[in-house]
N, C-alpha and C positions, 0 to 999 in steps of 0.2 A: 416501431422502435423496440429494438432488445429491450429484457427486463431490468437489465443493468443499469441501461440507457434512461429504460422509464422509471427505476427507483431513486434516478439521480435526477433526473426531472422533478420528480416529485418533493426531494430535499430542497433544491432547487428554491421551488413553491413555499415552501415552510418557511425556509433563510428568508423571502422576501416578506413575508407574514406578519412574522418577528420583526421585521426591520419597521412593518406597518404601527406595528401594536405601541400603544401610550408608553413610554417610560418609568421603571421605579420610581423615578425620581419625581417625575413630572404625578405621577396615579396617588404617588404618597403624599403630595402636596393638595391633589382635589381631596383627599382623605381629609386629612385636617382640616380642610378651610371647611368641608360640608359639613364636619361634625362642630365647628364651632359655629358655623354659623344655624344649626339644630338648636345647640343650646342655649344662641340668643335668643330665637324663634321660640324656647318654651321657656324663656323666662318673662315673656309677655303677659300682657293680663287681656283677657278675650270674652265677651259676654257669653255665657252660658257655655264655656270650657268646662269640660270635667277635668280631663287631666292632661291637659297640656295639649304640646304638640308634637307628632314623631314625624322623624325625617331619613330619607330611605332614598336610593339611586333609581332610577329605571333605565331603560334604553339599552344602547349599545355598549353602559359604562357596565351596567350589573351582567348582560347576557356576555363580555368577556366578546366584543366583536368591533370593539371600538378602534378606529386605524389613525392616526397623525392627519394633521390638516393638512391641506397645500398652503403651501407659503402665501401664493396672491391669491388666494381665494378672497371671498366677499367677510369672512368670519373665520378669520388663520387663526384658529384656538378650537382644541377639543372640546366638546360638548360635553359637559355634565349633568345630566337631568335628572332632578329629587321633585320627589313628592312631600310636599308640606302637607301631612294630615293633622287638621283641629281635631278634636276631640267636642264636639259640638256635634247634636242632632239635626240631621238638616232639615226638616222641618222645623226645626225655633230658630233656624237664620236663613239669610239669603246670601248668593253668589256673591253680591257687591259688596256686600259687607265684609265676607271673607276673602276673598280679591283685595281691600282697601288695607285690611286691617295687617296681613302680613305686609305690605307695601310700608306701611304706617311704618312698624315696626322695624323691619329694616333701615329706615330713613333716624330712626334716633340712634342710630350707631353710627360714629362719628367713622369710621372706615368704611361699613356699608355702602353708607348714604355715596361717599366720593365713588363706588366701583357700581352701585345701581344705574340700571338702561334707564332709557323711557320703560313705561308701561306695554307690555305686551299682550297681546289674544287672552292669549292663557296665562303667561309666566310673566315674574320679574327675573330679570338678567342679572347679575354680578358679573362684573370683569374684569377678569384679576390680569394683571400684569406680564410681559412675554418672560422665560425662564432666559438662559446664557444661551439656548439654542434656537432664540427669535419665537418660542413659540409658547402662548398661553395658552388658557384655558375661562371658557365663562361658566358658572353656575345657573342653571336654568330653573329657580324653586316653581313648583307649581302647586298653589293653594287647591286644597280640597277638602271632605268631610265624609264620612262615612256613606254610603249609598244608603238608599232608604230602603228600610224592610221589604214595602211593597214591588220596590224594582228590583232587590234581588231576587223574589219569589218570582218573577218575570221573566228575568233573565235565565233561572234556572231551569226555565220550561221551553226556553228558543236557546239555548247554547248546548254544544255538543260534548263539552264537560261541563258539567251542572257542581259538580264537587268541587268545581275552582272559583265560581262566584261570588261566595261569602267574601273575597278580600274586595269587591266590586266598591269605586268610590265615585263622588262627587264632584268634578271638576269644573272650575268657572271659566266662562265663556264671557270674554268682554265683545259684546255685539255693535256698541257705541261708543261714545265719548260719557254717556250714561246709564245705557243700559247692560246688562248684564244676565247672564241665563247658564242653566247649569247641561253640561254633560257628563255620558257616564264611561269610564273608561278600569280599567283592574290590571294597571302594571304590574300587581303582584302575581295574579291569579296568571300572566303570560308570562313570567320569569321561570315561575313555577313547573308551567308547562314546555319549554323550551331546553328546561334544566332536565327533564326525561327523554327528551328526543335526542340528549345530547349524552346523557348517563353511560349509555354501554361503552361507547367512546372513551369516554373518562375514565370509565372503571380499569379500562387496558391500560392507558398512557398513564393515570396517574401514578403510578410506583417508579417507570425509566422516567419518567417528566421532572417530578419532584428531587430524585435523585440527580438525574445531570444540570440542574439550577443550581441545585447545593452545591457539586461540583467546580459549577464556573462561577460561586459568587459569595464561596466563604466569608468573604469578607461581611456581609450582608449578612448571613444567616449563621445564625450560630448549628444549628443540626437540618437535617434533612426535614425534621417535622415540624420547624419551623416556616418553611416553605410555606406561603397560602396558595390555596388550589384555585385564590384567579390569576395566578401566574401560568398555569398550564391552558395548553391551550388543543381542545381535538381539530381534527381535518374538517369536523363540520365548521365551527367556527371561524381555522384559518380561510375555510373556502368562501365566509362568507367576506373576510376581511380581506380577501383577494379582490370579491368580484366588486365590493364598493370602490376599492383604489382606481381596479377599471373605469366603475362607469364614471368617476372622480374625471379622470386623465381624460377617455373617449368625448366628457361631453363639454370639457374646459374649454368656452370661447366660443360653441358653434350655437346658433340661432335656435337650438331646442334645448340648453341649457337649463331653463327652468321648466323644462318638463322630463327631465331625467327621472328615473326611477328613484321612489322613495325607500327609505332603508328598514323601513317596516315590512314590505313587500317584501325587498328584499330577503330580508330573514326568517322573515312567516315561510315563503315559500321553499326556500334552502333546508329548511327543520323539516319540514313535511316530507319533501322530494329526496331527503339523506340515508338510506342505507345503511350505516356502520361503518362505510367503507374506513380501511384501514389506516388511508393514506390521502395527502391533500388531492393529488392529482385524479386518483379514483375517486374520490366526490367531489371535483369540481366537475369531473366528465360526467355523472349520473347524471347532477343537479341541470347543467348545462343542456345536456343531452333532451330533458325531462322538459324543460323549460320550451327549447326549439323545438317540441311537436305540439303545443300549445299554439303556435304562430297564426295555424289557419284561422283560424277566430277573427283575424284581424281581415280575413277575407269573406268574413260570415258564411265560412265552413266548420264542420264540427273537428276538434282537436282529435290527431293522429294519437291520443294516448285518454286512457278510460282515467274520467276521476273529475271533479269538477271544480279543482281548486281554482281556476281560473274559470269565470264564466263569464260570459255575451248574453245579454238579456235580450229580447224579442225588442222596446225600444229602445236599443243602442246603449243602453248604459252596461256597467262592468261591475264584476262582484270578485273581492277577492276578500274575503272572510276572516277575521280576528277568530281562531281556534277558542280564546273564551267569552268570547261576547259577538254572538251572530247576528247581533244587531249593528256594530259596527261594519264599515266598509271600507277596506284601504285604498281601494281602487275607486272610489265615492264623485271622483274628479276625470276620468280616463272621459267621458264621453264629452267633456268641455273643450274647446279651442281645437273645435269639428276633431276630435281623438287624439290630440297628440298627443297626449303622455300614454296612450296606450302604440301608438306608433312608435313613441322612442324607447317603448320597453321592448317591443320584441325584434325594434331593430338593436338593441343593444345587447340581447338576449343571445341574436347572430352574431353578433362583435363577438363575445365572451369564447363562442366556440371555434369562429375562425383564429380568433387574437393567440387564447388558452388552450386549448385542445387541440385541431387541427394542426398547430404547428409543431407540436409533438412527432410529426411523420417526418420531419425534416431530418436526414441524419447525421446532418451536423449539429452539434451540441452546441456549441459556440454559436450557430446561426440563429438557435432558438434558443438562447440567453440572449442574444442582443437586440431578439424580435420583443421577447417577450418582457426585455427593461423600459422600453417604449412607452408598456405602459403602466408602471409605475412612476412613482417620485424622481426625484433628480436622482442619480448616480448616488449609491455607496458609500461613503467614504472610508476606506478599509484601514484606515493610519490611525483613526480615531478609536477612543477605548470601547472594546465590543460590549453591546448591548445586553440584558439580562436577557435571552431566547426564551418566548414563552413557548416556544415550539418543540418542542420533543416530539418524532415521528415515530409512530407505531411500527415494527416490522414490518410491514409488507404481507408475509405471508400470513400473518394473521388477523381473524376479525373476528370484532368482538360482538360476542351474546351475551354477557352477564348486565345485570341491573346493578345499580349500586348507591347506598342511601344517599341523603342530599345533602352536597358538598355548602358545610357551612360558609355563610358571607360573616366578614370581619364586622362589615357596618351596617349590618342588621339583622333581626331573626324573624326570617318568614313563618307564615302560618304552612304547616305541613302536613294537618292531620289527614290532607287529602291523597299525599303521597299512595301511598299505598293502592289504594282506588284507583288512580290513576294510571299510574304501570300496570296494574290488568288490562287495561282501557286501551294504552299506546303499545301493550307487548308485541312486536313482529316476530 
């Protein structure tokens, strides 16, 4: 494809991005309800609280990779996921009691209590009502407490940033109808670190990003530095909110459905495998690219590319690694249901770059917009009032090396002292 061809491809990609990404309206709304519902949560009274409780996003709403639901899916509402931290030593409580106790309190709020799930694994549910465009959103709290001294000191001697474990927490695991056990997981210490894999990127686009928002949405922003910087969005990120819509679309309906690729995987490995590249289409082709010589594994052959992000272990089980806690495993499940979910990741892996990529040779333009709307959402609707574009694309010809400090979040303040340490560590 000419470079004209491939930078209009690659806009292309962004407009669909955009079109994926949550709404002002709809993001401004999970805003509010999470922070009120933070301050019901610490206005409770909890045995052996010091000081309350803080509440904080994780997932794909903080990492700015979060995409719209499908209409008939099983849960047609964005995901919200916050961590409920007590302020309790875990040692003088247990899971169940922390587990129970935010449930509790939820349930004495006469609005809560009507939008609260059942009780789940890990979380309680809220679920809030569809907006004018059929589509809501649930809050997903997840009770936890600080990790314990002795397992961070653990953790910081088997993980490969030891400087991001201090935010490492407690999370309850409902194993029964009674019983109850803890895990350990560090949303923050991965935000943290995702947030650098993702910096050089951002430090380009954010100045044309921020500026062409202001632009299309005065109305909205009073000056250009009113903008918040999770409105912007780099080529890592839209790539990764591409390749979720894909596997959304490719796996809707077909018999390996529930063993489609998890969106942890997903991102882990897109952050690792990213480049800089300037532009969406140049990193969905590395990522993509990076992914398909991984494939032989699935034939217990060693992967066409050096590096062990993906691994095959000697008995059949699969390791794809949590960058701050290398005790977790995302791939913990691949060697279940004789391998499928490692069969429909790297069949879907081939999808991504016949679907995305490869059809970029085609040199009609028009062929490869109407191949590649397939697999996204329904059609566009162009009559409708345009969307706020978190997407602002980088030049093309340029790519970026600069680091750049840590773009503040509105609804919370991470621990950062580790910043610095850590860009030595991930510098390319």
């Amino acid at each position: 494809m000419p470079s004209d061809k491939l930078k209009q491809y690659s806009n292309f990609l962004a407009a669909q991005a955009s079109d994926l990404d949550i709404s002002p309206t709809v993001r401004q709304r999970a805003i509010t309800s999470y922070k009120a519902v933070g301050e019901w949560l610490d206005g409770g009274e909890y045995k052996g609280a010091l000081n309350g409780v803080s509440i904080h996003p994780q997932g794909s709403f903080e990492h700015g990779t979060v995409i719209k639901p499908l209409k008939g899916s099983k849960k047609a509402g964005y995901d919200i996921d916050l961590v409920c931290q007590l302020s309790i030593q875990k040692d003088d409580t247990s899971a169940s009691y922390i587990k129970g106790a935010i449930g509790q309190r939820l349930e004495e709020h006469e609005t809560y209590k009507k939008l609260l799930d059942d009780e789940g694994k890990r979380c309680w549910t809220l679920e809030y009502a569809e907006d004018n465009d059929g589509v809501g959103f649930h809050l997903d709290v997840l009770p936890s407490v600080a990790e314990s001294a002795d397992k961070i000191e653990q953790l910081r001697l088997q993980t490969e940033h030891p400087e991001l474990v201090d935010t490492a927490i407690a999370i309850t695991n409902r194993d029964s109808d009674t019983a109850y056990s803890w895990d350990t997981s560090n949303p923050r210490g991965y935000s943290e670190w995702f947030k650098v894999m993702n910096s050089s990127a951002f430090q380009l686009i954010a100045p044309f990003g921020r500026q062409q928002i202001f632009e299309s949405n005065k109305l909205l922003f009073a000056s250009v530095d009113d903008v918040p910087d999770q409105l912007i969005r780099t080529p890592l990120q839209q790539a990764i909110q591409i390749m979720k819509r894909h596997r959304d679309i490719r796996f809707a309906g077909q018999n390996s459905e529930d063993f489609k690729p998890i969106s942890m995987i997903i991102t882990t490995l897109a952050a690792r495998l990213y480049e800089n590249e300037a532009d969406v289409f140049s990193a969905l082709n590395n990522i993509a690219e990076k992914l398909r010589l991984y494939s032989t594994l699935i034939e217990g052959r060693a992967p066409m590319i050096e590096g062990d992000l993906i691994k095959k272990n000697p008995d059949g089980t699969w390791h794809v690694g949590n960058p701050v806690n290398n005790q977790e495993n995302f791939a913990d499940r691949w060697h279940e249901d004789g391998g499928a979910r490692a069969e429909a990741f790297f069949e879907w892996a081939s999808w991504v770059s016949g679907d995305l990529i490869e059809i970029a040779r085609n040199p009609d333009f028009d062929t490869i917009v109407g191949s590649v709307q397939e697999h996204f959402e329904e059609p566009v609707d162009h009559d409708a009032a345009a969307p706020v574009r978190m997407v602002p694309a980088a030049p093309a010809e340029l790519k970026p090396h600069v680091q750049i400090e840590d773009p503040s979040s509105p609804w919370c303040n991470t621990e950062v002292s580790c910043k610095s340490r850590l860009r030595k560590t991930l510098k390319k």
